[in-house]
C-alpha positions in Angstrom: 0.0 0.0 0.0 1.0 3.5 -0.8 2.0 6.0 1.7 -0.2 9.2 2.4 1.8 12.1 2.9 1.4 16.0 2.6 1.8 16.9 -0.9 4.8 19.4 -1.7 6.8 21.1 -3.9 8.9 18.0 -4.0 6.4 15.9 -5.2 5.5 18.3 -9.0 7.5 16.3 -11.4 5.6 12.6 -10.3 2.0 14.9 -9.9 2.4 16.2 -13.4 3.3 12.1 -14.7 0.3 10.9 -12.0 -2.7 13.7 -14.1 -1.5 13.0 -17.3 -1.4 9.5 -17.4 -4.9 9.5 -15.9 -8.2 8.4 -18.2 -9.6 10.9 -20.1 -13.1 10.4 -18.1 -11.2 11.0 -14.3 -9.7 14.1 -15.9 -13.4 15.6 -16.8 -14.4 15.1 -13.3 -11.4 17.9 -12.3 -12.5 21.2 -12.1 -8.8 22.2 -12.8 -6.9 21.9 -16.6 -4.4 19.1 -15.6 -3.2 18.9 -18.9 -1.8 22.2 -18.3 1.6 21.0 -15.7 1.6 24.6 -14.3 -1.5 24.2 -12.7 -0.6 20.6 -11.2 2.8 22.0 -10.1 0.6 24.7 -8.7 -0.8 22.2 -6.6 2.2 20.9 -5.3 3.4 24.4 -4.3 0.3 24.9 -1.9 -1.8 27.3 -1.4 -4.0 28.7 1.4 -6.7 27.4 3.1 -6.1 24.0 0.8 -4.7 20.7 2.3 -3.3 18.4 -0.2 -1.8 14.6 0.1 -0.3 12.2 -2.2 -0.3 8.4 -2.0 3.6 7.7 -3.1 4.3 4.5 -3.9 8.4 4.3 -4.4 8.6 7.9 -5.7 5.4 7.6 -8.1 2.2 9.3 -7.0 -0.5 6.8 -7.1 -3.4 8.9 -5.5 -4.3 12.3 -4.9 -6.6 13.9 -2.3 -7.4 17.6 -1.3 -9.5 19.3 1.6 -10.4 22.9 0.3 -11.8 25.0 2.7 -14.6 27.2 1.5 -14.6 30.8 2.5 -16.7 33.5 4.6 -19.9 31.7 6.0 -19.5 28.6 4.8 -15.8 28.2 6.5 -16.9 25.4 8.5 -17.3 23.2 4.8 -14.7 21.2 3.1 -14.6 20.5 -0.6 -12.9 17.3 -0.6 -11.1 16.1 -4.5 -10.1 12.8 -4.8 -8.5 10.6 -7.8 -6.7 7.2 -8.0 -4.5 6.5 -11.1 -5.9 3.3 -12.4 -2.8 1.1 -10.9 -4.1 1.8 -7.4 -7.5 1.0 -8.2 -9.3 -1.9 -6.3 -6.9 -2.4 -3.5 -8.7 0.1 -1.0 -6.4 3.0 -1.5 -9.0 5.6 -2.5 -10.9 4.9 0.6 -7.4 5.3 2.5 -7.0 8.6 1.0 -10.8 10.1 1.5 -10.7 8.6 5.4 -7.4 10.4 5.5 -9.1 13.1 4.2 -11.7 13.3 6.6 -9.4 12.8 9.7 -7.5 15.8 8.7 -10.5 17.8 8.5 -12.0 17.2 11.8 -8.3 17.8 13.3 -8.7 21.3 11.2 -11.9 22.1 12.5 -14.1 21.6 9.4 -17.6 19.9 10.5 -18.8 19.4 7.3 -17.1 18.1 3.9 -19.1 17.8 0.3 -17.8 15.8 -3.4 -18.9 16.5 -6.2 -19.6 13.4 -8.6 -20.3 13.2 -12.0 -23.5 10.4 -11.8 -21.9 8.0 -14.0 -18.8 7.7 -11.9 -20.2 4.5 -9.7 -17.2 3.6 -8.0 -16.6 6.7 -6.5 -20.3 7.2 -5.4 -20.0 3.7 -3.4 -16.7 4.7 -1.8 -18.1 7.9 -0.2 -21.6 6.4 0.7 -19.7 4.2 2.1 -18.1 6.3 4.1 -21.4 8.1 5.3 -21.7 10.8 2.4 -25.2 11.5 1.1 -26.5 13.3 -1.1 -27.4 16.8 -1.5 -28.3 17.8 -4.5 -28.1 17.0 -8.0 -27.0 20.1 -10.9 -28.4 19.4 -14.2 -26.7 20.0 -16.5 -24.1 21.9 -14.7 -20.7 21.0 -16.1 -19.4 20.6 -19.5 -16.6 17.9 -20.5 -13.2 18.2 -22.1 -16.0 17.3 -26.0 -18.4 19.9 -24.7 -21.6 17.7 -23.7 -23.4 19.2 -20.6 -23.4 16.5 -17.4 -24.8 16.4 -14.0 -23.3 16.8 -11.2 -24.3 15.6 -7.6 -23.2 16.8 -4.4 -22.7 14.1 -1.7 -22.2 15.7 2.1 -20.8 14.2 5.3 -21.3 15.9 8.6 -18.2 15.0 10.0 -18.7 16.4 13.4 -22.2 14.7 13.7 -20.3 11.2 13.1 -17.2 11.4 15.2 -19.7 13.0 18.0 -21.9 9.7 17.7 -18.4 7.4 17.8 -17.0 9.4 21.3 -20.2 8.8 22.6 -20.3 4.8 21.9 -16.1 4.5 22.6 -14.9 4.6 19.3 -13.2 7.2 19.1 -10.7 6.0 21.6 -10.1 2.4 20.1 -10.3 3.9 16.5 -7.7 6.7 17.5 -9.6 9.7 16.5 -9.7 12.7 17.4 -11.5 13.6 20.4 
């Protein structure tokens, strides 16, 4: 299994390899351009109010997750982005990398994280069901893909304080070794 650690600077070169070699339908589901390598090294330099992590795997990024924080009122919500280059699929590491995720923003104070899926993208609507997410809405027709077609989009939420409140209260917490 790959190692989750803080994405930096460090890590640009093996980001830039990890986007493009990605399917062309995991790279319509990122709001970003990651065919453009300045704006994966970008990500890799940090920025503000944005937590990111890498699952390495002997110097090659396998996985990528990010916590965003969203501003003013809504500063108590996390955007959580997620992708697994198809040689870590199906060996649990994108669940690793969203329950990394979620620790992370509970330790940062974040009570609340949403996804956005595209519908058609089962595998990642199982993995964050499974992990509690549900849904919140669904956009139609609310983004357009790298050939121009109009897609849903749903918005899957987790109240992350709500769950790790219910887990202290049962013991969980403690044996799980969560935050309290």
């Amino acid at each position: 299994m790959a190692d989750v650690v803080p994405l930096t600077e460090a890590h640009g070169d093996a980001l830039v390899r990890f986007t493009a070699e990605l399917p062309e339908g995991d790279r319509t589901s990122i709001r970003e351009d990651v065919a453009d390598a300045a704006v994966v090294r970008g990500w890799a330099a940090g920025s503000p109010g944005v937590h990111r992590w890498a699952a390495v795997d002997g110097g090659r990024v396998l996985g990528y997750v990010a916590v965003l924080r969203l501003p003013g009122w809504s500063d108590h919500v996390g955007e959580v982005r997620l992708v697994v280059a198809p040689a870590g699929r199906g060996a649990g590491l994108g669940r690793q990398l969203a329950r990394h995720a979620m620790v992370q923003a509970l330790e940062a104070g974040l009570t609340k994280l949403v996804v956005e899926v595209v519908p058609d993208q089962a595998a990642a609507l199982a993995l964050f069901t499974g992990l509690g997410f549900t849904g919140e809405a669904l956009l139609v027709d609310h983004i357009r893909d790298r050939d121009g077609r109009l897609r849903d989009l749903m918005v899957l939420a987790h109240h992350v304080g709500d769950t790790w409140a219910g887990m202290r209260a049962v013991g969980l917490a403690d044996t799980l070794g969560t935050p309290s």
